[in-house]
BANU-160385 format. One line per field, with one value per residue (C-alpha): residue number from 0; residue in three letters; x, y, z. Coordinates in nm, 2 decimals. Example, Ala and Ser with C-alpha at 12.3 -4.5 7.8 and 13.67 -1.06 7.14 Angstrom:
voke c(0, 1) $
mivex c(ALA, SER) $
X c(1.23, 1.37) $
Y c(-0.45, -0.11) $
Z c(0.78, 0.71) $
END
This chain:
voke c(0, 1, 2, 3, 4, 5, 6, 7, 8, 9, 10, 11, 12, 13, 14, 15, 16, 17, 18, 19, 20, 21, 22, 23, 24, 25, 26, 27, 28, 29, 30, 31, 32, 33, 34, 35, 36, 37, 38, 39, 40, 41, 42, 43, 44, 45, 46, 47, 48, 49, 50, 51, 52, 53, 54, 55, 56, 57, 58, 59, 60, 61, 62, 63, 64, 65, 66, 67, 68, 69, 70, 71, 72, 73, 74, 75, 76, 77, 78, 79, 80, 81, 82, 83, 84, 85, 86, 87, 88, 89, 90, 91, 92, 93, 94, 95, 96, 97, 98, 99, 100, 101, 102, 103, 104, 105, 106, 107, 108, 109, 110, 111, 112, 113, 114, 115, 116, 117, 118, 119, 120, 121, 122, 123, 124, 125, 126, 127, 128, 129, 130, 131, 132, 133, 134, 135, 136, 137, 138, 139, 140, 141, 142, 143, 144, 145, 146, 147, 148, 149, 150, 151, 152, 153, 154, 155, 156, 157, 158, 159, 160, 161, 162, 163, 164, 165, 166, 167, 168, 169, 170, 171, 172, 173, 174, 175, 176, 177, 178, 179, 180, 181, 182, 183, 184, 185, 186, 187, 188, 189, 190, 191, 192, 193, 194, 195, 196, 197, 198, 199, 200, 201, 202, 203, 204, 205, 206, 207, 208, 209, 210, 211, 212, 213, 214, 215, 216, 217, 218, 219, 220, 221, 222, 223, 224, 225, 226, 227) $
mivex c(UNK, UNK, UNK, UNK, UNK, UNK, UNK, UNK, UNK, UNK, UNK, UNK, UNK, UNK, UNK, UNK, UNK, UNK, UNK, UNK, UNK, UNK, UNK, UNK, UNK, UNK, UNK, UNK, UNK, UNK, UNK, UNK, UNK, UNK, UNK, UNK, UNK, UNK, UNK, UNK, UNK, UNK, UNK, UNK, UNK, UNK, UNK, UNK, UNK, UNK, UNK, UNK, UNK, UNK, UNK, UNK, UNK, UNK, UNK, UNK, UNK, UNK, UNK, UNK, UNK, UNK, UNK, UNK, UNK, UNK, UNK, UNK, UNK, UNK, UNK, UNK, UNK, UNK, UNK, UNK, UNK, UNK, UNK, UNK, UNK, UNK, UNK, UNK, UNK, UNK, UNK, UNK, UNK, UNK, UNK, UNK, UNK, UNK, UNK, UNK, UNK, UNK, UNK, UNK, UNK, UNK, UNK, UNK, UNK, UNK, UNK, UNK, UNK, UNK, UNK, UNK, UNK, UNK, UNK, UNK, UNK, UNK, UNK, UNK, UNK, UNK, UNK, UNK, UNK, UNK, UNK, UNK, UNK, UNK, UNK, UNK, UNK, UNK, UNK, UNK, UNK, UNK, UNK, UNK, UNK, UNK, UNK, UNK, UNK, UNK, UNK, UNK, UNK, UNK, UNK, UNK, UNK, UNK, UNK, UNK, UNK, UNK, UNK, UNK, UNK, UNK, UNK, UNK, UNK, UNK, UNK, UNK, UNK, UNK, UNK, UNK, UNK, UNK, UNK, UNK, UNK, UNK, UNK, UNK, UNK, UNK, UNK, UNK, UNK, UNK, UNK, UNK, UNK, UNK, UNK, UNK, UNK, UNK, UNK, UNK, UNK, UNK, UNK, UNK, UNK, UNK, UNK, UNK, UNK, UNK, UNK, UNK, UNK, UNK, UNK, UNK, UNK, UNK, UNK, UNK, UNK, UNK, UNK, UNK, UNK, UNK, UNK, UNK) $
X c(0.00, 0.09, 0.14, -0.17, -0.18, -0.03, 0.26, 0.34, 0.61, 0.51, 0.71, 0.70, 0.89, 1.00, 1.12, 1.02, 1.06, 0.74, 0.94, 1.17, 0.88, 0.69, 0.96, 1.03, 0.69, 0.65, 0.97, 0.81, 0.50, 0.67, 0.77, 0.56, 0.64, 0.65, 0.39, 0.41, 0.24, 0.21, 0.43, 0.53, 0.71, 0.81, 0.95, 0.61, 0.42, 0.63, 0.53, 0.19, 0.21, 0.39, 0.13, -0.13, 0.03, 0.27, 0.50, 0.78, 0.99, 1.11, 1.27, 1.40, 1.62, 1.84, 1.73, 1.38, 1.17, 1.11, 1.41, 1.69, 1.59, 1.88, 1.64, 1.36, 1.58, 1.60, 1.19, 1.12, 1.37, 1.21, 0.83, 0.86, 1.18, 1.03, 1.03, 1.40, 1.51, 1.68, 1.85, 1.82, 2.01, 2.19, 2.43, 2.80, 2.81, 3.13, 2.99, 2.68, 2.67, 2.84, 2.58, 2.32, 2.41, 2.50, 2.16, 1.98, 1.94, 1.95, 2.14, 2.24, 2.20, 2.31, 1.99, 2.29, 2.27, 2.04, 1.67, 1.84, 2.06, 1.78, 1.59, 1.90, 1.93, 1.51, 1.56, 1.86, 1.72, 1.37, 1.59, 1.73, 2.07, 2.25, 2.33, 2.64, 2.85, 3.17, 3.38, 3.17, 3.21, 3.56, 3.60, 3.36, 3.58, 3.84, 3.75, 3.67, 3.98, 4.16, 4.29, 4.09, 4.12, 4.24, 3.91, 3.73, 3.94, 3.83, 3.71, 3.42, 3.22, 3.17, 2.93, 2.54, 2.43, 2.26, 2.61, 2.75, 2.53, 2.60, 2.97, 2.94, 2.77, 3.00, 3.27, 3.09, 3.11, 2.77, 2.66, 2.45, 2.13, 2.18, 2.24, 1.91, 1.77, 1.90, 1.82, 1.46, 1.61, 1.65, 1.93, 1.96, 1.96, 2.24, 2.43, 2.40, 2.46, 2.84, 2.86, 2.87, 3.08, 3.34, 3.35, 3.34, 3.62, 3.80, 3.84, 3.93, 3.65, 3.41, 3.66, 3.88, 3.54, 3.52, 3.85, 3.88, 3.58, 3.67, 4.00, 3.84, 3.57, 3.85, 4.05, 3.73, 3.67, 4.05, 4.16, 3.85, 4.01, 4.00, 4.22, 4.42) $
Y c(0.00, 0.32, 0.66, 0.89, 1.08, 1.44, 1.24, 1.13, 1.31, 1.40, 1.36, 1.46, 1.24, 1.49, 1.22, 1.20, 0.84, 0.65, 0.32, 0.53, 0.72, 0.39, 0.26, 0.55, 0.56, 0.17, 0.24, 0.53, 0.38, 0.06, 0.35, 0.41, 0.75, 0.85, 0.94, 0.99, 1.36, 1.33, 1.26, 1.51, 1.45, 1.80, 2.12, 2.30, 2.04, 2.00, 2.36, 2.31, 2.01, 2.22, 2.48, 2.21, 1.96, 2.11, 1.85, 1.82, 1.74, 1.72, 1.47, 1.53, 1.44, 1.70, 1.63, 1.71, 1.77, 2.14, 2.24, 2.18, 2.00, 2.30, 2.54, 2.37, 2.39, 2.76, 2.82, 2.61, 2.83, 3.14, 3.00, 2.78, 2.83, 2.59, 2.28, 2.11, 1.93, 1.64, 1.57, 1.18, 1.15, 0.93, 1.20, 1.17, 1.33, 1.40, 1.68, 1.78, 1.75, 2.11, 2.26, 2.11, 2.26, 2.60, 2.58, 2.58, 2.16, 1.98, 1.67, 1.44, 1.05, 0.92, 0.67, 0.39, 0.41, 0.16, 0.20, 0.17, 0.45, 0.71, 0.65, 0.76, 1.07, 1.15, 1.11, 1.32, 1.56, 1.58, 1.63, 1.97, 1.82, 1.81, 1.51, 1.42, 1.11, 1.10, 1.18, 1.48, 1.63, 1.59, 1.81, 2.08, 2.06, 2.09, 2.39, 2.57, 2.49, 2.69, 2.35, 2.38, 2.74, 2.68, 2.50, 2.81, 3.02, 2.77, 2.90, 2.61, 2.82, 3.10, 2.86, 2.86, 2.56, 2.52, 2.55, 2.30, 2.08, 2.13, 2.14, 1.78, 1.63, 1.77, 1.61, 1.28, 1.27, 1.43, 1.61, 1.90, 1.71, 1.46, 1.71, 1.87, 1.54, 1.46, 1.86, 1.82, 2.17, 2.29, 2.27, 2.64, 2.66, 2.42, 2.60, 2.92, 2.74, 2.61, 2.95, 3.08, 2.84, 2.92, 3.32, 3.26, 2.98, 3.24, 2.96, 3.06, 2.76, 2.55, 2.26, 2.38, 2.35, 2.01, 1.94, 2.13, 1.93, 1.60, 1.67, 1.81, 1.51, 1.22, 1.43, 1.36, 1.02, 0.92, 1.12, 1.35, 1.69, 1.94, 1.98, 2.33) $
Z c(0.00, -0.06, 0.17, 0.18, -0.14, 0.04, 0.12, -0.21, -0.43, -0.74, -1.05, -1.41, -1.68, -2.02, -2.30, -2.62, -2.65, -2.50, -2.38, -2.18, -2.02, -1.90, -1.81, -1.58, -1.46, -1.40, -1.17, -1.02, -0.92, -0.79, -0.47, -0.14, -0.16, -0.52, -0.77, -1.15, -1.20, -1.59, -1.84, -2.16, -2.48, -2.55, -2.31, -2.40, -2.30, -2.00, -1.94, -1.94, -1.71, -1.46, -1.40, -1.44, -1.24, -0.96, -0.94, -0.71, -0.95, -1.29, -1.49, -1.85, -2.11, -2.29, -2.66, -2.69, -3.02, -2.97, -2.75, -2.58, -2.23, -2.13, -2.24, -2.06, -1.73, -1.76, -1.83, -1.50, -1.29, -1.41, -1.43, -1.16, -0.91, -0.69, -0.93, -0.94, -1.25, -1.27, -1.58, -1.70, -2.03, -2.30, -2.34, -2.21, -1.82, -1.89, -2.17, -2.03, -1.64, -1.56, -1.82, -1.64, -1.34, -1.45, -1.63, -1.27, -1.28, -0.93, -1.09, -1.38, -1.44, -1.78, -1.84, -1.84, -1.50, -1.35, -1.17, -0.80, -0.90, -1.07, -0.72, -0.52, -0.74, -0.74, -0.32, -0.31, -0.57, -0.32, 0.03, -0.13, -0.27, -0.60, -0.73, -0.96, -1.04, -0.80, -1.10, -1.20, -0.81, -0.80, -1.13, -1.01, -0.67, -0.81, -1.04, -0.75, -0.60, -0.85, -1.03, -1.38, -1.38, -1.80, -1.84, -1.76, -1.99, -2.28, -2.62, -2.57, -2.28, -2.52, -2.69, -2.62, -2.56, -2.85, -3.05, -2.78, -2.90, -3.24, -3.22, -2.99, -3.31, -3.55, -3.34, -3.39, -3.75, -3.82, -4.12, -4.07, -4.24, -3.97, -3.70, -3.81, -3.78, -3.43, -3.28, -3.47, -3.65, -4.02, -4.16, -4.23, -3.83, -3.80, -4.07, -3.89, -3.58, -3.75, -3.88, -3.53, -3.40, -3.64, -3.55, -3.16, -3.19, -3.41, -3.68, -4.09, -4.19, -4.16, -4.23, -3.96, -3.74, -3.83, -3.72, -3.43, -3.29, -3.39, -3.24, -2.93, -2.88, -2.96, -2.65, -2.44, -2.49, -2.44, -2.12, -2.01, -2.12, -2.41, -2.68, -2.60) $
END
């Protein structure tokens, strides 16, 4: 049996993809003090849900059909300053974590992780905490403690995070149709997108984009830093 119903914390799933929500919400509803408030496939509809549904919290992925689950992050903390996000996402930590935060989110779980693991984060996310892999702690620690002061003097952190996006996926291998594709954009935005990429990384082309990023993402997945 579950709690009384006022005792029940509410949570709203964002995903666009309807196997991930149910699954989210069959692990939801397995809880004695959890509740699935409504579930939304895009950050408008997420929107809506809010006002409609005063959740306690908010679960979402980053790539959403409309817009960035980033975006969404910074509507709720204007809209709603009282709803936390939790970020559940099958993008890298490693790329998207300190965004997150910075956004206004309360925490990140790549949806690798397993169910036990989401719970811990919703709990932690609920009690007023942040929540962040180990790994992803110690770098912000150690940002603070003056140790990564380069990585805030990186070129990357004049991007929006949009053009993050955009420059991730180039460094993938992507084509801007495919890009387009991914984002749910046209590929006149992606182009602009690339375009100003290019003038904020003070690059001479679009080829040097592409190889910049590739560079830059190959650096990531082998040792966790940036290409200077």
């Amino acid at each position: 049996m579950k709690a009384g119903t006022r005792s029940l914390k509410r949570i709203l799933i964002v995903d666009d993809h309807p196997l991930m929500r149910k699954g989210v919400a069959h692990l939801i509803e397995e809880e004695p003090d959890l509740e699935v408030g409504g579930e939304a496939d895009t950050a408008a509809q997420a929107l809506n849900l809010i006002s409609a549904r005063q959740p306690d919290l908010v679960l979402t992925e980053i790539a959403l059909p409309d817009r960035s689950g980033l975006e969404l992050i910074k509507d709720v903390r204007v809209f709603h300053p009282g709803v936390p996000v939790l970020v559940v996402s099958m993008h890298d930590e490693r790329l998207y974590a300190e965004r997150v935060l910075r956004a206004g989110g309360r925490g990140y779980v790549p949806k690798q992780e397993d169910g036990r693991r989401l719970l811990q984060a919703i709990r932690k996310v609920l009690a007023g905490h942040i929540y962040v892999s180990e790994r992803v702690s110690a770098k912000i620690l150690e940002m603070f403690a003056g140790r990564r002061a380069e990585a805030a003097d990186s070129p990357l952190e004049l991007l929006s995070d949009r053009e993050f996006e955009v420059f991730h996926l180039i460094g993938e291998g992507h084509t801007s149709r495919q890009i387009a594709e991914r984002l749910h954009l046209s590929v006149k935005t992606v182009e602009v997108h690339r375009a100003n990429i290019k003038r904020k990384l003070k690059l001479p082309s679009g080829g040097e984009v592409v190889r910049y990023a590739i560079r830059w993402t190959e650096s990531r997945g082998a040792d966790g830093t940036s290409p200077g």
